[in-house]
C-alpha positions in Angstrom: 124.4 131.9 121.0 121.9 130.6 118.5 123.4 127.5 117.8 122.1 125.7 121.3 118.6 127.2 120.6 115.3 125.5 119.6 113.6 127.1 116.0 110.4 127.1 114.8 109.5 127.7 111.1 107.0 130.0 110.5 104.2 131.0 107.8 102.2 133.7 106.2 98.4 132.9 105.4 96.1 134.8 104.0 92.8 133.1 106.0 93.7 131.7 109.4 90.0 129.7 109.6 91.1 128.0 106.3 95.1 127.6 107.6 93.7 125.4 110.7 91.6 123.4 108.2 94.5 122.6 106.1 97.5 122.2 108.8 94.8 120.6 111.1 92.7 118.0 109.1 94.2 118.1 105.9 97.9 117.6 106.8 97.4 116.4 110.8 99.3 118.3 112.5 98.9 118.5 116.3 97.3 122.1 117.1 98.7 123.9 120.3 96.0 126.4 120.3 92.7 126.1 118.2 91.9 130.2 118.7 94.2 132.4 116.7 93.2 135.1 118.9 93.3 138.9 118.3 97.0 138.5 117.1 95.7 135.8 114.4 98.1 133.3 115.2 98.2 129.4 115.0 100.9 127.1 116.2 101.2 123.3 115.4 103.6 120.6 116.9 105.7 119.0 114.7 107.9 116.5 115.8 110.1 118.3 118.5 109.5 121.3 116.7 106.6 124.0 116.2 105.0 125.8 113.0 103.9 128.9 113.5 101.1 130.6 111.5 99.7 133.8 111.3 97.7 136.0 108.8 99.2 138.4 106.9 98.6 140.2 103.0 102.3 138.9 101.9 101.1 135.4 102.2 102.0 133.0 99.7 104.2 135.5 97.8 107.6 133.0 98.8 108.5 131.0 95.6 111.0 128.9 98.1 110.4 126.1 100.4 108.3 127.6 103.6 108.5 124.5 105.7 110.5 121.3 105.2 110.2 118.0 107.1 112.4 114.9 106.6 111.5 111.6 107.2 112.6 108.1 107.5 111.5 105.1 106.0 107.9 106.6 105.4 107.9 109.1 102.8 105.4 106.9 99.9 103.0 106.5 102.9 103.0 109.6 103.5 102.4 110.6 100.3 99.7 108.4 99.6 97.6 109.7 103.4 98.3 113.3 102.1 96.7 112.2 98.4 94.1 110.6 100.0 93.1 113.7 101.9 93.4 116.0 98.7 96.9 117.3 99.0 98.0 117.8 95.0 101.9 117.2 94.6 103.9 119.6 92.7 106.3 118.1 90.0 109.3 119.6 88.9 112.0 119.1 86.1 115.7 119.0 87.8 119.0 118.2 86.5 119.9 114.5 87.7 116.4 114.2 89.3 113.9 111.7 88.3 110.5 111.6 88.3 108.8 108.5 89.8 105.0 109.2 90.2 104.9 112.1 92.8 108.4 111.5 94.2 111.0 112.8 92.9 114.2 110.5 93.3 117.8 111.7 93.6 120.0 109.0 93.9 119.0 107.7 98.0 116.8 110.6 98.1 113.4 111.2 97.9 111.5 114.1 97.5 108.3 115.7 97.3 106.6 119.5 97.4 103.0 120.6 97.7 101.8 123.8 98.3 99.1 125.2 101.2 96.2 127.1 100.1 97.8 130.3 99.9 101.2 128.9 98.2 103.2 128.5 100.7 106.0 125.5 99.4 106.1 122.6 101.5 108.9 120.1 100.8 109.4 116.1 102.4 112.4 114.6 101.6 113.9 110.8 102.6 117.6 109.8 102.7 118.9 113.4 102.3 
């Protein structure tokens, strides 16, 4: 069944030209196919995994995560490439979670959210 097959997360944009901008340049993930094509649709590598996007009115209207990465050993440098490049962190107030510039710090973990340009939540976390 499903357990022994690959996913892919997948998101709703609103502008495809300006999706391939932002998941391209802006956030540098690898690009499978620069021309969305009649069907509007982009996907990206990342890591072993792909991120699909596509153009649709209902885009940005998720108020949860969209896509979430985790990484190991190099979340503040990451955070500080995507700053550099114009990527604004979101910060948010949770119970037993502190604040520590952008990152938000939960005992080993460490966590961080931005949005796209639609909305869409993106979420990094470290030692979850």
């Amino acid at each position: 069944m499903l357990k022994d097959r690959n996913s892919s997360a997948i998101v709703a944009v609103k502008d495809i030209g300006r999706a391939l901008a932002f998941y391209r340049d802006i956030i540098g993930l690898q690009v499978l196919n620069d021309d969305p094509g009649e069907n509007g649709v982009l996907t990206f590598q990342t890591g072993a995994t792909r991120l699909v996007v596509y153009e649709s009115e209902s885009a940005g209207t998720n108020q949860a995560n969209a896509v979430v990465w985790g990484m190991e050993g190099d979340l503040v440098d990451t955070v500080e490439a995507l700053k550099a490049r114009g990527v604004v962190f979101e910060h948010y107030d949770l119970p037993g979670v502190t604040l520590n510039g952008d990152i938000h710090e939960a005992g080993q973990g460490k966590l961080v959210w931005f949005k796209d340009p639609d909305g869409n939540i993106l979420h990094i976390n470290e030692g979850i």
